[in-house]
Every structure is written in structure tokens, then in C-alpha cells.
C-alpha positions as CSV (number, residue, x, y, z in Angstrom):
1,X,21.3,-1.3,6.4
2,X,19.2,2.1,6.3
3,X,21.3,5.2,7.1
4,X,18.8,7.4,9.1
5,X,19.1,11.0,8.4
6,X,18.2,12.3,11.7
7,X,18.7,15.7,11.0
8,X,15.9,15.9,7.9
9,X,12.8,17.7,8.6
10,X,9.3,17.7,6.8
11,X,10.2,21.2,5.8
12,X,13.5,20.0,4.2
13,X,11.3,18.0,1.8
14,X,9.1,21.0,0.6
15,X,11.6,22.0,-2.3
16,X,11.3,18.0,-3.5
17,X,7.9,17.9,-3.0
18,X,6.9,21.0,-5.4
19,X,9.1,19.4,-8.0
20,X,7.2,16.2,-7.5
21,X,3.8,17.9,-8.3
22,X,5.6,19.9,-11.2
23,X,6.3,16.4,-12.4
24,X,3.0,15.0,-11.7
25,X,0.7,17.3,-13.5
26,X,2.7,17.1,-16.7
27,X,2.7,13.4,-16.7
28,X,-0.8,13.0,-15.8
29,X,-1.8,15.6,-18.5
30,X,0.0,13.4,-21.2
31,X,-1.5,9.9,-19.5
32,X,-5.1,11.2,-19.8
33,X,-4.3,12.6,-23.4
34,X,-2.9,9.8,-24.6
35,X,-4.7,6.9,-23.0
36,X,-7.1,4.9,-24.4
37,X,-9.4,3.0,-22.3
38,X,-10.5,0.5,-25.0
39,X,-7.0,-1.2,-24.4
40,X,-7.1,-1.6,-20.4
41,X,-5.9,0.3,-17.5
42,X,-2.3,1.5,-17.5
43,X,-0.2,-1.2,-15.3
44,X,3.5,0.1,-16.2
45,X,5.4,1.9,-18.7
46,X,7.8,-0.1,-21.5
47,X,10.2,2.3,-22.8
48,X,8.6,5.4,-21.0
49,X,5.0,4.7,-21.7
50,X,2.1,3.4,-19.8
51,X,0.7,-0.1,-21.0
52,X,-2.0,-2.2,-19.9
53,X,-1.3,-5.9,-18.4
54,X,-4.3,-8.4,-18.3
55,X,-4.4,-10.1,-14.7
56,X,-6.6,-7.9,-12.7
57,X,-7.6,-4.4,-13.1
58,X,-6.0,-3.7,-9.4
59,X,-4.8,-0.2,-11.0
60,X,-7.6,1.3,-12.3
61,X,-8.2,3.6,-9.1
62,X,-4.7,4.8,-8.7
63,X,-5.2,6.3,-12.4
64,X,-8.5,8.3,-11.0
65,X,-6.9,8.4,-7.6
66,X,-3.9,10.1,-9.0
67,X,-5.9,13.0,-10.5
68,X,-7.7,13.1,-6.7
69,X,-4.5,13.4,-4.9
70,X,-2.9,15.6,-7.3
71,X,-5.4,18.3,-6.8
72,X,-5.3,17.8,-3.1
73,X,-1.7,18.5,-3.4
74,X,-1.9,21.3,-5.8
75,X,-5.3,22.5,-5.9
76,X,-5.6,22.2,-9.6
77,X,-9.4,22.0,-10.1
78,X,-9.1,20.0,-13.5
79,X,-7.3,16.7,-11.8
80,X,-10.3,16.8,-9.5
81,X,-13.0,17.4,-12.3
82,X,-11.0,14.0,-14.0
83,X,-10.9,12.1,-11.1
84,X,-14.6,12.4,-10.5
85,X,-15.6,12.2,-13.5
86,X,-14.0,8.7,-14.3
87,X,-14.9,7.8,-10.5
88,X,-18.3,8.1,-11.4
89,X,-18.2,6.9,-15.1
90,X,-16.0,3.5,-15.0
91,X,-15.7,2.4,-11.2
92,X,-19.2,1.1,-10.9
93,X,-18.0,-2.5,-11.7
94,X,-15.6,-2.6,-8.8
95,X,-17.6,-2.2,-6.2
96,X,-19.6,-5.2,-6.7
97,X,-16.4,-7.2,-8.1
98,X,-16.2,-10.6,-6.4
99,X,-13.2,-11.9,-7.8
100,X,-10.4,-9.9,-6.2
101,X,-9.2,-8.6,-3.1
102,X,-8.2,-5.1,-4.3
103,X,-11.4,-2.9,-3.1
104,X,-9.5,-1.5,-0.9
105,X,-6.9,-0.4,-3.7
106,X,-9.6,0.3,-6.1
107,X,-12.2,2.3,-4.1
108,X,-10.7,3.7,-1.3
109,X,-8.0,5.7,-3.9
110,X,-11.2,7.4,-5.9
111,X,-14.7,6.9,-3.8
112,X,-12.8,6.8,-0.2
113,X,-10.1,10.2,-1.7
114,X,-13.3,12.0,-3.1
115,X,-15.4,11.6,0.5
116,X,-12.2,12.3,2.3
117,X,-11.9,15.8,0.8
118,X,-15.8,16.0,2.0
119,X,-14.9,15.7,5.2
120,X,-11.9,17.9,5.0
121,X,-14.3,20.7,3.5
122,X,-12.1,20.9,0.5
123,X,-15.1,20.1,-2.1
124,X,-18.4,22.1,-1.8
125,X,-21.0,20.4,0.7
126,X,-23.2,18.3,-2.0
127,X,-25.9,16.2,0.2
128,X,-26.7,14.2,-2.8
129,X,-22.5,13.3,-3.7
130,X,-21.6,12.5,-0.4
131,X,-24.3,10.0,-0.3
132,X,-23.2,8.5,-3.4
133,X,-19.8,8.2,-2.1
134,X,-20.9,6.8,0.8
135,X,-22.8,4.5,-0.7
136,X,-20.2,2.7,-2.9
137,X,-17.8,2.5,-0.1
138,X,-20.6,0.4,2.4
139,X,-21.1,-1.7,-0.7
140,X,-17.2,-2.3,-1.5
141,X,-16.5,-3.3,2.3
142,X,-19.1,-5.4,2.1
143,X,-18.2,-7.2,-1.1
144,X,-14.9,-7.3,-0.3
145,X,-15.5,-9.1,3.5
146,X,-17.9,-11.3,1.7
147,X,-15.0,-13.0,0.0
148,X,-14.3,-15.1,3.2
149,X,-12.5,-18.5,4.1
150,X,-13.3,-19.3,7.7
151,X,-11.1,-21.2,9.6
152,X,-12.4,-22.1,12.9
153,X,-15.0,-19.7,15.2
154,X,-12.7,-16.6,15.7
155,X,-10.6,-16.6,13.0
156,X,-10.6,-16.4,8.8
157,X,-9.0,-14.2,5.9
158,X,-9.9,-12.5,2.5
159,X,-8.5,-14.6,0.3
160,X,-6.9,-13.5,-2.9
161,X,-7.6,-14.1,-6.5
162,X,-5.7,-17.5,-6.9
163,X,-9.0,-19.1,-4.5
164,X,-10.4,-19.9,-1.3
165,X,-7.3,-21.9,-0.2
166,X,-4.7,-18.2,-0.7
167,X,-4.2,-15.5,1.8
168,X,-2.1,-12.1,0.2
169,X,0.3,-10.0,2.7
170,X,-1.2,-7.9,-0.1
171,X,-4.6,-7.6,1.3
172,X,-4.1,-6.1,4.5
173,X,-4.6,-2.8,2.8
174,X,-7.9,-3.9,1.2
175,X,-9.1,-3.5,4.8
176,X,-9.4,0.6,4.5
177,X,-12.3,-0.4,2.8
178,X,-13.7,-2.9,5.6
179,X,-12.8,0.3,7.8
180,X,-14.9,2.8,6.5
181,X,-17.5,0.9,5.4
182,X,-17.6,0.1,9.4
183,X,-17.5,3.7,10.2
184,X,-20.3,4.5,7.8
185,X,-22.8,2.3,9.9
186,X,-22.7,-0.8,7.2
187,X,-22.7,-4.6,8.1
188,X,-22.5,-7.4,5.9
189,X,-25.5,-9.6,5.5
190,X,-25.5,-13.4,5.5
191,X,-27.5,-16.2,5.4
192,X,-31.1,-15.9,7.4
193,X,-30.2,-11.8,7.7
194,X,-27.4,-12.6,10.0
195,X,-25.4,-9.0,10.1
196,X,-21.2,-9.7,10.1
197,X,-19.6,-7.1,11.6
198,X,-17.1,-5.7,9.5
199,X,-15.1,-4.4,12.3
200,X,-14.6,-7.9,13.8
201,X,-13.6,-9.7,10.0
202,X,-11.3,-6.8,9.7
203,X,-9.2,-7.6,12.7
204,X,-9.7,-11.5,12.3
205,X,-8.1,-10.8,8.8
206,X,-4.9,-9.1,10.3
207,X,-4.7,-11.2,12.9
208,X,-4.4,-14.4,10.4
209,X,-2.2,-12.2,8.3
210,X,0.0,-11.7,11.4
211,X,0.3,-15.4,12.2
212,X,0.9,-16.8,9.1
213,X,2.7,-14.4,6.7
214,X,4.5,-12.7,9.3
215,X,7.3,-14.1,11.3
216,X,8.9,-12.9,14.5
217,X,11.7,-15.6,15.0
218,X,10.4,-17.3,18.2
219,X,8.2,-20.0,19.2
220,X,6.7,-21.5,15.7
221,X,8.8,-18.9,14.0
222,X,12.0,-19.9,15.7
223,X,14.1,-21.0,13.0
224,X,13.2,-17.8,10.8
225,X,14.0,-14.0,11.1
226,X,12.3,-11.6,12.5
227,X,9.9,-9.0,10.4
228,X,10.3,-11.7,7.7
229,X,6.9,-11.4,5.3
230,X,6.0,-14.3,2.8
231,X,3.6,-13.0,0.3
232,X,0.9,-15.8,0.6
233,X,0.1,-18.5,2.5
234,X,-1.6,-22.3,1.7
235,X,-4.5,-23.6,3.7
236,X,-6.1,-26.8,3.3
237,X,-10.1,-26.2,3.1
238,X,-11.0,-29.8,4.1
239,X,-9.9,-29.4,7.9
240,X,-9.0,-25.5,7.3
241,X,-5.4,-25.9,8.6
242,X,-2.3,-23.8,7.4
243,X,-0.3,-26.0,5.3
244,X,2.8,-23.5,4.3
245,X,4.0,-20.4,2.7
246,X,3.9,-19.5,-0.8
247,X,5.0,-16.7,-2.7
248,X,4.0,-15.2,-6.1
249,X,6.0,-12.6,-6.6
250,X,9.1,-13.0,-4.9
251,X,11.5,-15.2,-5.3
252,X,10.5,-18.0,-3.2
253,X,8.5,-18.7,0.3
254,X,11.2,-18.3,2.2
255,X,12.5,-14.8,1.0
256,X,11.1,-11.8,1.8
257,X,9.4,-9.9,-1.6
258,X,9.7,-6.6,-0.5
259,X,6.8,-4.8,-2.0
260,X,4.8,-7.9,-0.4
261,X,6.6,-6.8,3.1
262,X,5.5,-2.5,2.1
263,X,2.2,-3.7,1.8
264,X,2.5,-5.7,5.6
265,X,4.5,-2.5,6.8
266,X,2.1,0.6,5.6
267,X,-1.2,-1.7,6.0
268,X,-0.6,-2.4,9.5
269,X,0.2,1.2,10.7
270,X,-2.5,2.7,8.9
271,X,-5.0,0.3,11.0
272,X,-3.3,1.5,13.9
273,X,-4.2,4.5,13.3
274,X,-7.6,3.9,12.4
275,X,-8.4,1.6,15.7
276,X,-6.9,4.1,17.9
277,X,-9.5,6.7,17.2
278,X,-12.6,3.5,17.8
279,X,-14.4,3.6,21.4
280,X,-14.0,0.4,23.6
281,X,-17.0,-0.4,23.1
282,X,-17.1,-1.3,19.7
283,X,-14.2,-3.8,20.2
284,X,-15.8,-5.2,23.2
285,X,-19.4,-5.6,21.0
286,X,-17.2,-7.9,18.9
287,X,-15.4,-10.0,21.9
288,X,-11.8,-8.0,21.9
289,X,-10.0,-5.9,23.9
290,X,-8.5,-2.4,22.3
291,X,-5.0,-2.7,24.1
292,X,-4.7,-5.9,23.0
293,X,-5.4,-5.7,19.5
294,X,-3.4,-2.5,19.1
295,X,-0.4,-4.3,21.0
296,X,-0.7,-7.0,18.4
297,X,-0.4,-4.9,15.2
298,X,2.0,-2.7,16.8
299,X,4.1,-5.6,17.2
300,X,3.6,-6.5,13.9
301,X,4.6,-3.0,12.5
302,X,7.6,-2.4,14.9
303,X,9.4,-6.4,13.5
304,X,8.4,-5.6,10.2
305,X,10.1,-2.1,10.3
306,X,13.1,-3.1,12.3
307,X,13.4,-6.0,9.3
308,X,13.1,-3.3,6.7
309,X,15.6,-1.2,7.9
310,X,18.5,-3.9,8.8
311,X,17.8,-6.1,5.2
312,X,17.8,-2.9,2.7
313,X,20.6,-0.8,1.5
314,X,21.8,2.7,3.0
315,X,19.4,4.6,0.8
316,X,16.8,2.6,1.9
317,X,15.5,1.6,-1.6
318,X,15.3,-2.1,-1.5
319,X,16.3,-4.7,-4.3
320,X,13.2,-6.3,-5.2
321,X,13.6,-9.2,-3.0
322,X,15.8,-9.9,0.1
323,X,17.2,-13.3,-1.1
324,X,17.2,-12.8,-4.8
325,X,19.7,-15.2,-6.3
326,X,22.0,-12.3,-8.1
327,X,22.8,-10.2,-4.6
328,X,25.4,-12.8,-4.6
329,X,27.1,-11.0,-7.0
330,X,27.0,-7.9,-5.4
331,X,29.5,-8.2,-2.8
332,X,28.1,-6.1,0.5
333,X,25.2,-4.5,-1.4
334,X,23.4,-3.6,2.2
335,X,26.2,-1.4,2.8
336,X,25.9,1.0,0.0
337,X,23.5,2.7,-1.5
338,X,21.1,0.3,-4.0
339,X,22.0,0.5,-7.7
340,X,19.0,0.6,-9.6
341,X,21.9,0.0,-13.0
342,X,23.4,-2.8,-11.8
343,X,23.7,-6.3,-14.4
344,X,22.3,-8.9,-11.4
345,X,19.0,-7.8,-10.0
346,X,16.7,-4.8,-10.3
347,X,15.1,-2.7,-7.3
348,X,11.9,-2.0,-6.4
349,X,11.6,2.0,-6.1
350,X,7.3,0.9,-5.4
351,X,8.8,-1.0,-2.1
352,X,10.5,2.1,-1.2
353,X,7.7,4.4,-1.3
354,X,5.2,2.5,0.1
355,X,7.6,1.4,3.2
356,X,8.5,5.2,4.0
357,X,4.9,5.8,4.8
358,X,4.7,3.1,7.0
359,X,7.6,4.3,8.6
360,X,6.0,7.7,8.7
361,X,2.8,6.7,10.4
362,X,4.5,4.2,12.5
363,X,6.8,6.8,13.8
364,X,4.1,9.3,14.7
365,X,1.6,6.8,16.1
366,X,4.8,6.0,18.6
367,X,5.7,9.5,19.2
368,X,1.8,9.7,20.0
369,X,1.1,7.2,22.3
370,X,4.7,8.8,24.3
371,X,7.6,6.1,22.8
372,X,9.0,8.7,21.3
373,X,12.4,8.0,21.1
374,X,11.4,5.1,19.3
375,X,9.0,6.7,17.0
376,X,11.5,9.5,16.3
377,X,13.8,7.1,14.4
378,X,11.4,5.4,12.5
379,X,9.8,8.7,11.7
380,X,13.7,10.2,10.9
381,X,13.7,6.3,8.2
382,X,10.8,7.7,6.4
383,X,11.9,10.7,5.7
384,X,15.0,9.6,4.8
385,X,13.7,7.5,1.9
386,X,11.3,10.1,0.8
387,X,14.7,11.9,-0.1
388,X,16.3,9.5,-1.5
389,X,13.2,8.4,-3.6
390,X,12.0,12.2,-4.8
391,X,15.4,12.7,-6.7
392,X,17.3,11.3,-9.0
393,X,18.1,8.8,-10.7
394,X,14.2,8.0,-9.3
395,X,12.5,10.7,-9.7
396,X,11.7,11.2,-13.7
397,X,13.0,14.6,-14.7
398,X,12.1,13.3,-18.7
399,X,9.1,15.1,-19.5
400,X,8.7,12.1,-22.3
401,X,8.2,9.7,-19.8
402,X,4.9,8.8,-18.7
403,X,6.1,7.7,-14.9
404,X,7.2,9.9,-11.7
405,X,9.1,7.7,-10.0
406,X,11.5,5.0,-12.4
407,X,12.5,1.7,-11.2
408,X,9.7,0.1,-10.1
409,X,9.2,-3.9,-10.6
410,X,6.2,-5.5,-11.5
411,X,6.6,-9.6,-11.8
412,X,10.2,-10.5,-11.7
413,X,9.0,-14.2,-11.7
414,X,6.7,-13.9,-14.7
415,X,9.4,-11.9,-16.5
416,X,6.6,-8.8,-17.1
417,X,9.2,-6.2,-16.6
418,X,10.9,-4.6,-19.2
419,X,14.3,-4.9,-20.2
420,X,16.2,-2.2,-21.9
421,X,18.5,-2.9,-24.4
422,X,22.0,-3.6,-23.2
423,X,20.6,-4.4,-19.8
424,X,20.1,-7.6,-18.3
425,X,17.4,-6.5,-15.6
426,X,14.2,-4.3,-15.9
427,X,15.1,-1.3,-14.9
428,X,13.6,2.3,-16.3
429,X,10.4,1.9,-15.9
430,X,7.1,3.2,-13.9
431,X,4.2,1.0,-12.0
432,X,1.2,2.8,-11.6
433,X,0.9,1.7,-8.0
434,X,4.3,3.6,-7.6
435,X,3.4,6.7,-9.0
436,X,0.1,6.8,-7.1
437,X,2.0,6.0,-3.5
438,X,4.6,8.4,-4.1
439,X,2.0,11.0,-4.7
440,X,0.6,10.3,-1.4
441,X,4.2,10.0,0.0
442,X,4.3,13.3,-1.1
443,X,1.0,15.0,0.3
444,X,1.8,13.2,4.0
445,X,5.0,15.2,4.3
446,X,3.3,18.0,2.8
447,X,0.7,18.4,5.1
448,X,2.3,17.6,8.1
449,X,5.2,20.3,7.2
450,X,2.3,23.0,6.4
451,X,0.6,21.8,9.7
452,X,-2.5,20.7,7.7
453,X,-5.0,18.0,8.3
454,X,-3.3,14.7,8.8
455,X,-3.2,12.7,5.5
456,X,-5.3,9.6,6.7
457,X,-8.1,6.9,4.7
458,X,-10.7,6.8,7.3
459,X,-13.1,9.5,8.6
């Protein structure tokens, strides 16, 4: 179980953080140098480097999103002259990308990063590159909500790149780009120039999410746990019914995958945030209620938090999934801290990071809407894993090393991961998704200890 520090401040952090960019700009100037785009997108490192994995190009705008955020951190001009420059040069083709469910990976880390700073007044006011920005994120929402299975009047999903019949816990962050794209002023158009509002297919997607891949041990969920996540679930198309969970990447439907259960935990508090700041009206327009809607995801965030912080060790960096056959052989690894060297199973250091900024935002949307004892110790989890994580042995002190953070697992199933020699699990290693989440681990705390804008996707 998670050992809260509850004595941590953002401030504490600020010595961590600078290290973090230190690291950061020397390991993106060697990726940029050294990467050639002929061979694919970086995925992960093997043996310190970054290599490209054919399956989807889901990574390609944390590489540009990287530069973005590292000059938002640092204000080192040349990261964001890179980042716009391969925005603008090679992220035409996923905007209009039907196959995937990772716009709101792809587009919201460059196009949605480089409007953002717009906003913030941190770029020079450019009529003509706002609109551009703008632009490809009405068309990515669109594109993205157009990839559809509806399942009765009220209710559908985005499904995922394995077909029509597949809904991702994944996904739910795909839905920053349904977000702004609604906050932009753009609709989906259907057949006979029907508009679908993107607002309304955004909440019908989390609320599918929430009552299929999450489970809150009562009622249907009775014989489960609480805050459980199974990364996909099965639908039958011919009567559109839910016929049971699946899982990719974790170990089986019945375990909890625990970067599957970061995305569940960061996607759903980052909506919350985002549907807080929407007038009435708008949900009423679309046949919903505000307080009920933000009770629902709240409740969703809050089991899926209290899960995380029983089922993960006292450093809060998870093993890559919560039922993985070798924690056997661990004896009482939820009371210590995880060991990312162990011979039975490897952690997930991406889980880690992307979970402590759910636990940030969940905490100060709490502390906002006056729980705040509540909100306080989730806040107090967050930070306490940002420690933990910005250090060693997970922060990457090796300048030779392409990756900030180490230990981060790809595909245990699909045996992707590398495996060092005398080791019997991956362990080492960098995911792109990691580096680019603990980069914006890093400007949250920042900002929020330098009382600057709040680090948020939407408008």
C-alpha cells in the first residue's frame, strides 16, 4: 500500500524538477540528432536507445510534444522551433487517421500543446497559426468521434484499433481531443448533414467506459473489487450487448494492467476538470444534467484512486500488473517499496507517472469543490510518487541513455520488452509515453509551486 508523504510540498519538488529538465534537454538533443524518421517513430529504448515498434504510430506526438513541453518548462526556444516544425511537417496524417483511437495522444500533445501556449500568451499572437492549430484539432475530434459503435439511443464508445466490437480503458484520454474540438465550436457531420455533438459522444464514451471497464464491487460488480480496470471490453454487434472483459496488455481480464488503470485514473480527472468550467446549458442542450455527470466520473476517479493506492507498493510505483503470476514469489511485495531488479516481474515506472497526475488533479479538483480533507491526501499520493519517480534508480542520470525515466513496460504479453542480459525480466529501459508524461508530471508541480497558470489540455 502507498505511503503518503504528507509533509511534501510542490516546492520540495523544485530541486527534482530542474534535474528533470537538465536531463530532458540532453536526451532530447541526442534523440533528434540521432533519429532517423525513415525507420519509424521512437516506441522504447533496447539497451539505452530509442527504437521504433510497428503497431501504431500512437507515439509520434509525444516525440514533438516533448520538444513542446520542454520549452514550456525551460523556455529553451530551440525545443519549441522543433516541435513546431515537425508538428507542422509530419502530423498532417493523423488528423485524418481513421484507424486508431490515439488523436487524443497524437494531437492534443503537439497541435492541442502549441495552441495551449497561444492561449497562455507564451508564443507571439500569429492570427494565421492559431487558426491552423485550431483547425487540425476540430478535424482530429471529429475524426476521432467518427469512429463510433452505437449501442442503443444514449449510449456508444470509440472503439479501438482491434474493431468495432473493442472498447480501450485506453481511450478515455483520446477524449481531450473530442473536448476541444467542442470548445472550438466544431460538430461532427453525419448522414443528411445531421451535426453530432461532440460534447454529448464524449460523455456517452466515459459513461460506457465506466460501466464496463470499471468495477466498483456492488450490484453487477459484486463479486469483484473495487477501482478494478480491465483494459478492453467485448461487445456483440448483432444485438450490441456487452459480452465480457478482455485484456491486451495485462495479464488477463480479470487483473488489473496498471498502465490501463493510469490511463482510467488521469483521463477521468482531467474531464473533470474540463466539465467543471462548461455552462449548464450546454449539458442540458445534450439531455444531461452537470451534477450528475460530474458525480459519475468523480466516482469513477475516487474507486479508481483508492484501488491504486491500496494494490501498489509503498513507493507507489506499481508492478506492471496487479495479479501478475510472479508476485507470488515476492512474499508481501505491497509492503515495501517496488523493486524494479527483482528476477519475477518487472514494474511499470509509465503507470506511475501517469497515476500521480491523476492523483494530482483529482486532489485539487476535491480541495476545489471544498472536500478537502479528501483531496488533500490524494493530492499528498501524487506528490509522493513524483518523488519517488524523479530520482533514482528511475530517473536516468546516464547521459548515454536516450530515456528520462527507466523502467517502463511496453507489452509484457507480446514479450516486446527488452531483457538485459542476466535478467529474467525487462527492466532498463524508456517508453516514449513515459518520458513524455513525466515531462508533464514535471511542469504540473512546477507551475503550481511557481503559482503559474494551471497545467491543463483544454482552453
Amino acid at each position: 500500500m502507498l505511503e503518503i508523504n504528507q509533509k511534501i510540498s510542490t516546492q520540495d519538488l523544485l530541486s527534482a524538477i530542474r534535474q528533470v529538465a537538465e536531463l530532458s534537454e540532453k536526451k532530447l538533443s541526442i534523440i533528434f540528432k540521432t533519429w532517423n524518421p525513415a525507420k519509424g517513430t521512437p516506441v522504447f529504448t533496447v539497451r539505452g536507445q530509442y527504437t521504433a515498434r510497428g503497431w501504431t504510430e500512437w507515439t509520434q506526438g509525444f516525440l514533438f510534444g516533448s520538444a513542446i513541453l520542454h520549452f514550456d518548462l525551460t523556455n529553451t526556444k530551440q525545443f519549441l522551433e522543433l516541435g513546431k516544425k515537425w508538428t507542422i511537417s509530419s502530423m498532417a496524417s493523423h488528423l485524418s487517421h481513421i484507424g486508431v483511437h490515439d488523436h487524443g495522444f497524437n494531437n492534443i500533445s503537439t497541435y492541442g500543446n502549441l495552441l495551449r501556449l497561444i492561449h497562455e500568451k507564451r508564443l507571439a499572437q500569429n492570427d494565421w497559426e492559431q487558426s491552423f492549430y485550431e483547425l487540425a484539432l476540430k478535424v482530429s475530434g471529429a475524426v476521432q468521434a467518427a469512429r463510433w459503435t452505437q449501442l442503443d439511443s444514449n449510449s456508444g464508445y470509440i472503439y479501438s484499433f482491434n474493431g468495432p466490437h473493442s472498447l480501450f480503458a485506453d481511450t478515455i484520454r483520446s477524449l481531450r481531443v473530442l473536448a476541444v474540438s467542442h470548445q472550438l465550436g466544431h460538430c461532427l457531420m453525419g448522414e443528411k448533414d445531421q451535426p453530432i455533438n461532440l460534447l454529448k459522444r464524449l460523455i456517452q464514451h466515459a459513461e460506457t467506459t465506466a460501466r464496463y471497464n470499471v468495477f466498483f464491487g456492488k450490484s453487477r460488480d459484486r463479486w469483484d473489487v473495487a477501482g478494478r480496470v480491465s483494459h478492453e471490453s467485448i461487445f456483440n454487434l448483432n444485438d450490441r450487448s456487452y459480452r465480457c472483459p478482455s485484456s491486451q496488455q495485462g495479464y488477463s481480464p480479470f487483473s488489473t494492467w496498471t498502465r490501463g488503470q493510469a490511463w482510467i485514473l488521469c483521463g477521468y480527472t482531467e474531464l473533470l476538470e474540463f466539465l467543471a468550467i462548461l455552462p449548464e446549458k450546454e449539458f442540458k442542450k445534450i439531455g444531461y444534467k452537470k451534477s450528475i455527470v460530474l458525480s459519475r466520473f468523480l466516482e469513477v476517479a475516487k474507486a479508481v484512486a483508492d484501488f491504486y493506492i491500496t494494490y501498489t507498493p509503498t513507493d507507489g510505483i506499481p508492478y506492471w500488473d496487479t495479479a501478475a503470476p510472479g508476485l507470488a514469489s515476492i512474499p508481501n511485495y505491497l509492503d515495501k517499496p517496488a523493486d524494479p531488479f527483482n528476477n519475477y516481474e518487472p514494474v511499470d515506472s509509465s503507470a506511475a507517472i501517469i497515476s500521480a497526475q491523476g492523483l494530482l488533479r483529482l486532489g485539487r479538483h476535491l480541495i476545489r469543490i471544498k472536500s478537502a480533507k479528501q483531496g488533500t491526501l490524494y493530492y499528498q499520493a501524487g506528490l509522493t510518487i513524483a518523488q519517488n519517480i524523479f530520482r533514482e534508480p528511475y530517473l536516468s542520470l546516464d547521459r548515454k541513455h536516450q530515456g528520462l525515466i527507466l523502467h517502463s513496460i511496453y507489452h509484457r504479453p507480446n514479450d516486446w520488452d527488452h531483457v538485459p542480459p542476466g535478467s529474467r525480466i525487462p527492466r532498463g529501459e524508456s517508453s516514449l509515453w513515459g518520458d513524455y508524461h513525466a515531462r508533464e508530471l514535471a511542469l504540473l508541480i512546477y507551475r503550481q509551486a511557481q503559482a503559474k497558470p494551471y497545467y491543463k489540455f483544454f482552453l
